[in-house]
C-alpha positions as CSV (number, residue, x, y, z in Angstrom):
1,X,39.8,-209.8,-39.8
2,X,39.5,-207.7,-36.9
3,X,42.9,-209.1,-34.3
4,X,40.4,-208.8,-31.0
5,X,40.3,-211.2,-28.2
6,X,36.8,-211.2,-26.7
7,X,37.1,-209.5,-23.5
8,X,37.1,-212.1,-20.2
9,X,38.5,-214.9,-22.3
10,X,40.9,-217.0,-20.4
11,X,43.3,-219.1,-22.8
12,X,45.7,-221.6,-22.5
13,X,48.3,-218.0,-22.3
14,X,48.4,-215.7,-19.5
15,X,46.9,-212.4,-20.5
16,X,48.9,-209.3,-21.1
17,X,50.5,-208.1,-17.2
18,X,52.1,-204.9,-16.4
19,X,55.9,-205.5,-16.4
20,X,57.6,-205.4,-12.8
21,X,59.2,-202.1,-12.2
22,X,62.8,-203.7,-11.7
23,X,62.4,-204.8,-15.6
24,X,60.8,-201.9,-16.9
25,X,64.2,-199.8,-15.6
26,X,66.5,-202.6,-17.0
27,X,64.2,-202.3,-20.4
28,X,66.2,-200.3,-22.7
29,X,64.7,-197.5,-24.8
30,X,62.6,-198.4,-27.6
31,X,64.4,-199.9,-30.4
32,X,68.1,-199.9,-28.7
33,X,70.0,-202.8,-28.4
34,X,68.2,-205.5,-29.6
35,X,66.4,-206.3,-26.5
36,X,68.0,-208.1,-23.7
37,X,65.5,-207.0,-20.9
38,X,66.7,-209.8,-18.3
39,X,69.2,-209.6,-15.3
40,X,71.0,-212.5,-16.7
41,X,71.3,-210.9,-19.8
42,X,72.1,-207.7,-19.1
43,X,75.3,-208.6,-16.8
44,X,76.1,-210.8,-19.5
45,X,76.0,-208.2,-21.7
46,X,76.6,-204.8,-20.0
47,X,74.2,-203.2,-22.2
48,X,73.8,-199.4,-22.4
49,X,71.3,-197.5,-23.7
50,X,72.7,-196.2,-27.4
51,X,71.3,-193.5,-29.5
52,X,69.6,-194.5,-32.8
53,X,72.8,-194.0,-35.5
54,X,72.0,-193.5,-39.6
55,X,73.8,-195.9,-41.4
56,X,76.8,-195.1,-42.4
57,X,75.8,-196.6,-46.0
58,X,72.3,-195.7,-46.9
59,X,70.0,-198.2,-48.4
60,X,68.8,-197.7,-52.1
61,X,65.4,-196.3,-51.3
62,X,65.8,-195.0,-47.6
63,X,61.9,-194.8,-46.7
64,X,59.5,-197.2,-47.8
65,X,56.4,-197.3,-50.3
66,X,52.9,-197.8,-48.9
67,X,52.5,-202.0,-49.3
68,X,49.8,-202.0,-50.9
69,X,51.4,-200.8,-54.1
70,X,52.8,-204.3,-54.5
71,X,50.9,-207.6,-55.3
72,X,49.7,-209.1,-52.1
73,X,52.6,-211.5,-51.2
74,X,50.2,-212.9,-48.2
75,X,48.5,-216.0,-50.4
76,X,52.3,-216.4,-52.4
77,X,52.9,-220.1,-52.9
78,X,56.4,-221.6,-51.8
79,X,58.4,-223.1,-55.1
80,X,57.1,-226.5,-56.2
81,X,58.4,-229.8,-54.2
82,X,60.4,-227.0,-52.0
83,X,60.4,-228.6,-48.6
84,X,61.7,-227.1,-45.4
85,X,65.4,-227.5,-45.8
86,X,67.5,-224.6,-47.8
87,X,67.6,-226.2,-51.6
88,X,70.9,-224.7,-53.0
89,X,71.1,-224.2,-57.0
90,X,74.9,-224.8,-57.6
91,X,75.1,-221.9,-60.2
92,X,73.5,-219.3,-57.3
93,X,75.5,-221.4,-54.5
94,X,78.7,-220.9,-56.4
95,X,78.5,-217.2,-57.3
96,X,77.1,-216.3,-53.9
97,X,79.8,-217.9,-51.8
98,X,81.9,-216.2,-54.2
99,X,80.8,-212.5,-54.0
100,X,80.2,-212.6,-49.9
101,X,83.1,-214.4,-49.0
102,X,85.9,-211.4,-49.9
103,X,83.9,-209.2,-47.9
104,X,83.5,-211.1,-44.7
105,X,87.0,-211.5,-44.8
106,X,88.1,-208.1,-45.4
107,X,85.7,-206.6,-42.3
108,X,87.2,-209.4,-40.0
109,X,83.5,-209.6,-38.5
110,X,81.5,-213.2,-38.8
111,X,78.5,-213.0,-41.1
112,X,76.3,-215.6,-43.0
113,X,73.6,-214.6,-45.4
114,X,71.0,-216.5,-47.1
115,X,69.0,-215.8,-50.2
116,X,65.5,-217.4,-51.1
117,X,64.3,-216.1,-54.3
118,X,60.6,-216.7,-54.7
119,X,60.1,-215.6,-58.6
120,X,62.6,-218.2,-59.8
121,X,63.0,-220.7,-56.8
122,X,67.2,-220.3,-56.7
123,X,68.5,-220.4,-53.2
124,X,72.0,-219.6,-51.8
125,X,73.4,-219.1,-48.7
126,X,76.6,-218.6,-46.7
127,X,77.2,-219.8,-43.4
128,X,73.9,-220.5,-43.2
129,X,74.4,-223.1,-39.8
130,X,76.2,-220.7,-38.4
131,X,74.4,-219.9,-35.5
132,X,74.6,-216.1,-33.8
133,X,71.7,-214.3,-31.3
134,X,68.7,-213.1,-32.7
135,X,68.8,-209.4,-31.1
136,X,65.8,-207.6,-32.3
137,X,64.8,-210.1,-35.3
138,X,63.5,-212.5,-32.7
139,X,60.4,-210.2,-32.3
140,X,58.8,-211.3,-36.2
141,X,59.4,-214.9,-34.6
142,X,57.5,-214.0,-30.7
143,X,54.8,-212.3,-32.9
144,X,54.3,-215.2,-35.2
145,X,53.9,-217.9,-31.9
146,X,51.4,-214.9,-30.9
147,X,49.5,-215.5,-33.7
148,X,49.8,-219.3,-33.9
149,X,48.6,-219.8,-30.4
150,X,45.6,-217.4,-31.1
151,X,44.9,-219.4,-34.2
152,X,45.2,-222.3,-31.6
153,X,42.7,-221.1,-29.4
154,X,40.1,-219.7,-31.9
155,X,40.5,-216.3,-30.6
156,X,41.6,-212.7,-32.3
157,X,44.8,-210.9,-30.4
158,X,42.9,-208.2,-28.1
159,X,43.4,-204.6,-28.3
160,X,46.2,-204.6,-25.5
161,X,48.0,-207.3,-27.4
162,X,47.5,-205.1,-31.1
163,X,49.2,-202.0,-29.5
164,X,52.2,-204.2,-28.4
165,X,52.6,-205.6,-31.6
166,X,52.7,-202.6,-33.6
167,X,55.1,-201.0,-30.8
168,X,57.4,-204.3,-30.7
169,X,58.1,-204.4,-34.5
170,X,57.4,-200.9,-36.0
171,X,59.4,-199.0,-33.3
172,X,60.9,-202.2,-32.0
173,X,60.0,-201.2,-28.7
174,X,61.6,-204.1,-25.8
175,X,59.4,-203.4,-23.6
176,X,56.7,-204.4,-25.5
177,X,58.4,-207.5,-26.8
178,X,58.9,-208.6,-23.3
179,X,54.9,-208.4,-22.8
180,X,54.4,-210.4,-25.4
181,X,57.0,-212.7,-25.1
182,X,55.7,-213.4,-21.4
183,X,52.4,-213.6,-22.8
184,X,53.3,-216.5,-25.0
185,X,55.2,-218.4,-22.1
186,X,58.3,-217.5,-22.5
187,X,61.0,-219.4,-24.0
188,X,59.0,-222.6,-23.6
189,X,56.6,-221.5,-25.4
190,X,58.7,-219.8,-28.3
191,X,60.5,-222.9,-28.6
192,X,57.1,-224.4,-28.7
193,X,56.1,-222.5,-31.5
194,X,59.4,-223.2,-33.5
195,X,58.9,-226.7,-33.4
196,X,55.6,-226.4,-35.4
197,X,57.2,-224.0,-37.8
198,X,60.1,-226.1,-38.5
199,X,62.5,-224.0,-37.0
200,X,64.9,-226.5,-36.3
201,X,67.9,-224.5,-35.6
202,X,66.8,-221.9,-33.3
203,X,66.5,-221.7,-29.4
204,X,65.3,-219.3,-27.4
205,X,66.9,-217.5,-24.7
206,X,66.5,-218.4,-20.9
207,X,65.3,-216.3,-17.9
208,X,63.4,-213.3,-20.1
209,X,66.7,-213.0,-22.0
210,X,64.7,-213.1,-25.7
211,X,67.2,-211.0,-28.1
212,X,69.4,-214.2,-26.4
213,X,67.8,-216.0,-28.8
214,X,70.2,-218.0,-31.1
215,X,69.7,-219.1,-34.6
216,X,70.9,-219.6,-38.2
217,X,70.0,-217.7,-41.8
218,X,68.9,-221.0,-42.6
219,X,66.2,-220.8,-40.2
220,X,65.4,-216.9,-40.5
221,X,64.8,-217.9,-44.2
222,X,62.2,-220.6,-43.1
223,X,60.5,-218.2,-40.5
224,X,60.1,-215.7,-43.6
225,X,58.8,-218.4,-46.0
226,X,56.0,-219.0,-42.9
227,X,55.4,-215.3,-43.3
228,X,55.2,-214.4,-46.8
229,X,54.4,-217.7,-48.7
230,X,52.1,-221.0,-48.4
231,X,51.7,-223.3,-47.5
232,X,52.4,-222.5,-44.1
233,X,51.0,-223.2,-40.6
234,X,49.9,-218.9,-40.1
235,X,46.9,-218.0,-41.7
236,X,46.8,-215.2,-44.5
237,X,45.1,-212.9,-41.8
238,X,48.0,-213.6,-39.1
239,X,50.5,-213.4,-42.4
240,X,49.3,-210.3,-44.1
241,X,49.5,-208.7,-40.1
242,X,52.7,-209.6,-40.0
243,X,53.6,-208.4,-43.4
244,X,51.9,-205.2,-42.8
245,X,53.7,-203.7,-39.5
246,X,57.1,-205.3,-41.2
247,X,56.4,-202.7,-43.9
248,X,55.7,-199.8,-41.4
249,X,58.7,-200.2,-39.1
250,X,60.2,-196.6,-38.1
251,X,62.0,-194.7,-41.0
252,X,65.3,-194.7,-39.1
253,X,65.7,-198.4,-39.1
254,X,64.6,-198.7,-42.3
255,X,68.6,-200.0,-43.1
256,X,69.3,-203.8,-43.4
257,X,68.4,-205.8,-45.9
258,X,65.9,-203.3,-47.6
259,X,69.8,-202.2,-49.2
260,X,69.0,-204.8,-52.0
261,X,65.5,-203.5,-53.0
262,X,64.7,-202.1,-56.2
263,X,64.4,-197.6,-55.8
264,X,60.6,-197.4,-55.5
265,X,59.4,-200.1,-54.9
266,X,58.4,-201.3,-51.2
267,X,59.8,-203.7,-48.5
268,X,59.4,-205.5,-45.4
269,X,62.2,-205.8,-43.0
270,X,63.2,-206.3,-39.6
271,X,66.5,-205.3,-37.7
272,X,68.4,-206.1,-34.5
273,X,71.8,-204.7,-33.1
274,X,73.2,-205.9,-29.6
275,X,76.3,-204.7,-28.4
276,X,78.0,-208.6,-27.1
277,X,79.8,-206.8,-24.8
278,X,82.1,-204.6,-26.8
279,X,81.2,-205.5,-30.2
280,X,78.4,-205.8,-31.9
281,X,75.4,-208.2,-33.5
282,X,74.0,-206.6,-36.1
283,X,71.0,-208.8,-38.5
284,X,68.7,-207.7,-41.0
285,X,65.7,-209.9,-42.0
286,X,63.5,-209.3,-44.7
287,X,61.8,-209.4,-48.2
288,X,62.8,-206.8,-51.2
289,X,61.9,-207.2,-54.9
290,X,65.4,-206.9,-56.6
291,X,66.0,-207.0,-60.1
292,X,62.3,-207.0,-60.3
293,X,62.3,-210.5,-58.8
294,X,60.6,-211.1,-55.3
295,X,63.4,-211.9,-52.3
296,X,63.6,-213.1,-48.9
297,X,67.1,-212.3,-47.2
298,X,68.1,-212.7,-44.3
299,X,72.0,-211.6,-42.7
300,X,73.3,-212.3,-39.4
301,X,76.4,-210.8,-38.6
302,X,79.1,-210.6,-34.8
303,X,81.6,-209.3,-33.9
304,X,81.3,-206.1,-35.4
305,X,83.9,-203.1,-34.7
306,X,81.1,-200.7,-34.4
307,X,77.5,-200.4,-34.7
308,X,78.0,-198.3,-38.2
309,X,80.4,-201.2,-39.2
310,X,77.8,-203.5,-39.1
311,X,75.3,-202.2,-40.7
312,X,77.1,-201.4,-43.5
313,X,78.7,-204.9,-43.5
314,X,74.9,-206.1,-43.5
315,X,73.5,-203.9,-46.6
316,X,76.9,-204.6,-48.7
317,X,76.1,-208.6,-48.2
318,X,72.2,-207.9,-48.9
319,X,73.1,-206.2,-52.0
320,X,76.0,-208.7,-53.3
321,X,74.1,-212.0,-52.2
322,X,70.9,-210.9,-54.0
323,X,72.7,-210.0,-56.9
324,X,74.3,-213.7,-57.1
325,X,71.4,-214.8,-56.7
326,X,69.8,-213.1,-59.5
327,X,72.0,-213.8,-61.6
328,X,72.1,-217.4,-61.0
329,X,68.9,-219.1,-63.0
């Protein structure tokens, strides 16, 4: 399936518009900061423009293996009788809490990771209501509503909106995740979106401010289940899209929960980092094959010394909660 909007459609959306030239200047450089692109947010904020760092830790496999060397995940059913909330397995639960919880406490940063393993159905997490701002990760959930509304209207995404896709989460370019998150109306309309996925403990952020956005692992693990399993309310064209730019994202943010994936084999993952104002967010949001078993993970993480800190606090949890989890049938 060809992702084209006939040309001279009019939806229920707005079409793709030029940003305003006061935005575009308070737009940060492509993939820096997690995206606040609003007034509101950047005052709240005081974002700077930051270069691009290499983790301090480096992931297992630190650039990624052409997708379609691994079974198509886009048509992968959900466990049987899973529903929508986080089911825990004590045994995973126990030895999960138990591997995480030292190193939260030694970094003195607030994290929470969650763990859905799809080849065995065991699933842990670890703060998982804790709720922190999306930064970047919020652009997998603005392209999904893209997608759903499309689907909604019986129209393809157009060429316009295919470009700013690809830029938003390959490059995670904010300027092109502010185009699209206009284009799907904005926080009423993410919010919109949510409700139908079942995203139940995620908001979005007010007056443009999308990396604002606040939600729980609990929920990034539902918004990955929508993307890589069924059933689920996307389509396997509008999943295996997704699926496919998540696997093509830049080499240099290629960090995050990838950490946890086996050497060789491939991944999908998606990053944000957001200085709040001094420290910093830093989440990871993803799915690896570890221990030959198929994983969705997703770490949120504040209050981070420094950006390094947090990254490395992100791929140590990654790597420890998957292996509790793997442990744990």
């Amino acid at each position: 399936m060809v992702f084209r909007r006939a040309r001279g459609h009019i939806g229920r959306r707005s079409r793709i518009r030029c940003l305003p030239a006061a935005l575009a200047l308070m737009t940060l450089t492509a993939g820096c900061s997690g995206g606040v692109s609003s007034a509101t947010g950047a005052q709240r904020l005081r974002v700077a423009p930051v270069a691009r760092v290499v983790p301090l830790k480096q992931a297992r496999r630190p650039t990624n293996t052409n997708s379609t060397n691994r079974t198509s995940s886009t048509n992968r059913t959900s466990s049987t009788n899973r529903t929508s909330s986080i089911k825990n397995s004590k045994s995973a639960q126990q030895l999960l809490s138990a591997a995480v919880a030292p190193l939260v406490a030694t970094d003195g940063a607030h994290a929470s990771v969650a763990v859905d393993d799809l080849s065995t159905g065991q699933t842990a997490s670890y703060g998982g209501a804790r709720e922190y701002d999306t930064a970047s990760i919020v652009k997998v959930d603005i392209l999904s509503a893209l997608l759903y509304q499309a689907q909604q209207e019986g129209w393809p995404l157009t060429q316009d909106e295919q470009e700013l896709a690809t830029r938003m989460i390959e490059n995670s370019d904010n300027g092109a995740a502010s185009a699209l998150f206009d284009d799907i109306g904005a926080d009423s309309g993410l919010d919109e979106a949510n409700q139908a996925f079942g995203l139940t403990q995620t908001t979005a952020g007010v007056n443009g401010a999308w990396g604002l956005t606040t939600t729980t692992v609990d929920d990034q693990i539902r918004l990955l289940r929508l993307v890589f399993t069924t059933p689920s309310v996307l389509t396997a064209d509008s999943r295996g899209y997704i699926q496919s730019l998540m696997g093509q994202v830049e080499p240099d943010q290629q960090w995050g929960v990838s950490a946890a994936a086996d050497e060789g084999t491939p991944f999908e993952v998606k990053n944000g980092w957001l200085p709040n104002p001094s420290l910093w967010e830093i989440n990871s949001i993803g799915e690896v094959t570890h221990d030959g078993q198929t994983m969705l993970i997703a770490v949120l993480s504040s209050d981070n010394q420094t950006e390094g800190a947090g990254i490395s606090l992100v791929q140590d949890l990654a790597v420890q909660a998957a292996d509790a989890v793997a442990q744990g049938q």
